[in-house]
N, C-alpha and C positions, 0 to 999 in steps of 0.2 A: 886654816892653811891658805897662803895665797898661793892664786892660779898662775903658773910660769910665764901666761900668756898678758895677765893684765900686770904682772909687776912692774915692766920695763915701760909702761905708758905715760904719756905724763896728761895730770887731770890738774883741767885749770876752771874755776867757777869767775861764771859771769854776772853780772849786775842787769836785773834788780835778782833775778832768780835764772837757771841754764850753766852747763856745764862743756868744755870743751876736751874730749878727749883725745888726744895727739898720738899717732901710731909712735912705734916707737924708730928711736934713728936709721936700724937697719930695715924697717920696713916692717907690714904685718897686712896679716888678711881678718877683714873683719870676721869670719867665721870660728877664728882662733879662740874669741871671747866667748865665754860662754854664756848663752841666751839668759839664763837665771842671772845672771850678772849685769848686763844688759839691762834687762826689765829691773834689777834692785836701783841702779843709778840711773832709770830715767824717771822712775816714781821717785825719788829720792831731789832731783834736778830740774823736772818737768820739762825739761828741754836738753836732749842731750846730742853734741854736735860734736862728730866724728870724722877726726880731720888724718891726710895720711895715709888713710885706706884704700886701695883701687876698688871702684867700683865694680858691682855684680851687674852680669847678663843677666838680662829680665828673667829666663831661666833660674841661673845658679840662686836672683833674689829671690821667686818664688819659694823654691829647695827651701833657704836663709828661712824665711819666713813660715815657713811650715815648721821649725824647729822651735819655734816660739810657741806656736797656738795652732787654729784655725782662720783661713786668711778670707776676709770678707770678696765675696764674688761680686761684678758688675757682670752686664752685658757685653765689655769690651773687653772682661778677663782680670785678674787679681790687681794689675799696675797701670795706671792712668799717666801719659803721657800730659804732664802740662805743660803744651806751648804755646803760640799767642797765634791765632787762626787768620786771615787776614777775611775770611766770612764768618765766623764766632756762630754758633748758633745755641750759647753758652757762655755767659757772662764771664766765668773760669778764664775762657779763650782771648778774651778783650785785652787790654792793656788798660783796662779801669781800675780801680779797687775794690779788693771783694771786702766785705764789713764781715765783722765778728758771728763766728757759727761755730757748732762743733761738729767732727765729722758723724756721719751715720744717724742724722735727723731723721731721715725719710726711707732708713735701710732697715731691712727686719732684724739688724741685729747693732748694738752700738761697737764700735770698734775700741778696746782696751787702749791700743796704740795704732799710731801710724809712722810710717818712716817714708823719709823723701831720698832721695839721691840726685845730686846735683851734677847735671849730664853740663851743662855751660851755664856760667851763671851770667847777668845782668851785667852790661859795662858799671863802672867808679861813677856814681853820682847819678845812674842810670834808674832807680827806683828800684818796684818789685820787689822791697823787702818782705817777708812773711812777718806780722805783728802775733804774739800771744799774752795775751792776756789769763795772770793768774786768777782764779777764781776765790781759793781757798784764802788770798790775802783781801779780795774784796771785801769778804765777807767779813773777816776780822776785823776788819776797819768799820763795817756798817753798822757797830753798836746792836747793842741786845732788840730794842723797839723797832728798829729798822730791819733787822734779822726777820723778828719774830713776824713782822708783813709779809717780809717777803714769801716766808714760809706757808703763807695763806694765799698765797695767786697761782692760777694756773695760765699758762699761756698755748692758743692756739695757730697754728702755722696752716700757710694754706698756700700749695702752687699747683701749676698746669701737672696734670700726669705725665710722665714723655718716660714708656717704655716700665723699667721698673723702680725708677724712680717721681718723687711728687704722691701728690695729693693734700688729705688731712689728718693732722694728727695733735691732740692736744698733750701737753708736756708740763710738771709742775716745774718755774722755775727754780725753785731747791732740792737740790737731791743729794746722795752722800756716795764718796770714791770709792768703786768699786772693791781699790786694795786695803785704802787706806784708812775706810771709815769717813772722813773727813766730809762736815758739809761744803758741797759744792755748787755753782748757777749751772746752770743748763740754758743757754736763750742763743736765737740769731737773731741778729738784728732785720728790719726789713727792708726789703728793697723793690723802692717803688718803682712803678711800668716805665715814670719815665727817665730813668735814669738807667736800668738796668735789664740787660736780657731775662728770662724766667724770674717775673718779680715775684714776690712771695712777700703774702699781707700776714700781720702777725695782730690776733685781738688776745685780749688781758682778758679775765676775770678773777674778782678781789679787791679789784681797786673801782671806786666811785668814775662811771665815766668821765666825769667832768675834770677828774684828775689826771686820767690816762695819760695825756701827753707830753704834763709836767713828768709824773713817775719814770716814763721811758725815758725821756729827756734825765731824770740823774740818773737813771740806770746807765745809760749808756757812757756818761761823763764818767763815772765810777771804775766803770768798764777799760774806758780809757784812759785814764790818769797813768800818768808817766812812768810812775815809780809803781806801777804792778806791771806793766808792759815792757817787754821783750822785743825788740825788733834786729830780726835777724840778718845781716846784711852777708847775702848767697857769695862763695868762694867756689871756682871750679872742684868739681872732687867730695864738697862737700857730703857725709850722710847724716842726718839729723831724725834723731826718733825721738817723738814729743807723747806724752802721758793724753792721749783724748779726754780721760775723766777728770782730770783738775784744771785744762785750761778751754777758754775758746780760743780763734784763731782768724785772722784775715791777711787779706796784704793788699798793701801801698799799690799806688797807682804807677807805670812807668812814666818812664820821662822820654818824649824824642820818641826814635827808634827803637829805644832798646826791647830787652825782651828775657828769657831765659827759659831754660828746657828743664823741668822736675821728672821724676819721675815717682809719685806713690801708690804705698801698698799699704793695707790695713790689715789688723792682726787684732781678732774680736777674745 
C-alpha cells in the first residue's frame, strides 16, 4: 500500500548513481515520510537529495534523527556545523579539498548513514561540491584477480589524537554492506602534513612494498573515475542522506570567496 505521504512526490534519478526527491507542489515536511522509507531509497540510490522540504532546527533534526536509529555522539553534540573558519584548526574548515574517507573511521561506532542539510549553499561556479564515490561499482569493475588482492590487504591509518577523535586503527580494505551484503572498499585516502591540517599517514600491508605506491596510485584513479562519481552541486534548502556503507565521500576545493554552511548528523 503506498504511504499518502510519499505518493504525491516526484522522484527523479541521477547519473551515474543518486536520487532526487522533490516535495510535493503544495509543500511537505520531511518528517511526513517515513524513516523505513527513507532508509529503503537511500540504500537503494546511495545518495538521496531532498529538495522542497523546510529545513529542521538542529532540535526538531536531532528528534528526525532518533526516529531512524541511534545518532553518533561527538564532543560538540550529534550535528556538525560545517563552515569555512577563517583560523581552521581542521582541514573540514579550509576551503581546500577534503579527499575520499568514510564517515566514522576513528569513531567507536561506524555510522549507517549520515545526512547534511544545506543551511546556504556555495555561489554558481563557487566549488565545494561534495564528491561520492560508488564503491560497490568499483569493485564490479575490478575483475575477479583484482578483487581477490584486494581482498588480502589490510590498511593502517594513523593521526594526532585531538579529544575523541584520531589515533590508530588498522581496517581491511574489503568489507561487505551492512544492509545489503554487497562487497564494499572501506579506505581514506592520505593527507600529507604539507598540504593538509591533521595529516593522516595511511600504510598497506599485502602488497610487496616496492609496489605500494603504484597500488594506491590505481586505487585511487579507480576511486575516482567519472562514471562511478557523483558530484553534488549544493542548492539552498537542500537535505541529502547518503548510505556511509557503500560509498566514500570528499569535496572539491572552493573557488574565490565562496564558501557554504552544511549542517551533519550521523545515524549508526
Amino acid at each position: 500500500m503506498t504511504d499518502i505521504h510519499t505518493a504525491n512526490v516526484t522522484r527523479t534519478t541521477l547519473r551515474p548513481f543518486g536520487e532526487v526527491v522533490q516535495a510535493p507542489p503544495a509543500g511537505g515536511d520531511l518528517r511526513d515520510i517515513p524513516p523505513a522509507t527513507l532508509e529503503r531509497w537511500t540504500v537503494e540510490s546511495k545518495v538521496l537529495v531532498l529538495r522542497g522540504f523546510p529545513l529542521l532546527s538542529k532540535e526538531d533534526l536531532i528528534a528526525y534523527g532518533e526516529s531512524w536509529g541511534e545518532i553518533l555522539m561527538w564532543d560538540f553534540g550529534a550535528v556538525l556545523d560545517l563552515v569555512i573558519h577563517e583560523d581552521p584548526n581542521n582541514y573540514l574548515f579550509t576551503r581546500g579539498d577534503v579527499p575520499f574517507h568514510w564517515d566514522g573511521a576513528f569513531a567507536h561506532a561506524t555510522p549507517r548513514f549520515f545526512l547534511f542539510q544545506c543551511v546556504s549553499a556555495p555561489v554558481a561556479g563557487g566549488g565545494g561540491e561534495t564528491v561520492f564515490s560508488d564503491t560497490t561499482e568499483v569493485l564490479r569493475r575490478a575483475g575477479a584477480e583484482l578483487r581477490a588482492r584486494w581482498d588480502d590487504v589490510d590498511v593502517t591509518y594513523r593521526t594526532e589524537q585531538l579529544r575523541h577523535y584520531g589515533g590508530e586503527f588498522t581496517s581491511p580494505l574489503t568489507t561487505t554492506h551492512p544492509v545489503t551484503g554487497e562487497p564494499v572498499i572501506r579506505y581514506a585516502e592520505p593527507l600529507p602534513a604539507d598540504r593538509y591540517l591533521n595529516p593522516l599517514d595511511v600504510a598497506v600491508t599485502g602488497v610487496p612494498a616496492e609496489e605500494t605506491e603504484e597500488f594506491l596510485a590505481d586505487l585511487s584513479a579507480r576511486l575516482h573515475a567519472d562514471d562511478v562519481c557523483y558530484h553534488h552541486e549544493w542548492q539552498d534548502g537542500d537535505i541529502v542522506v547518503v548510505d556511509n556503507g557503500a560509498l566514500v565521500h570528499g569535496r572539491n576545493a572552493f573557488r574565490g570567496n565562496s564558501s557554504r554552511h552544511l549542517q551533519r548528523m550521523q545515524i549508526i
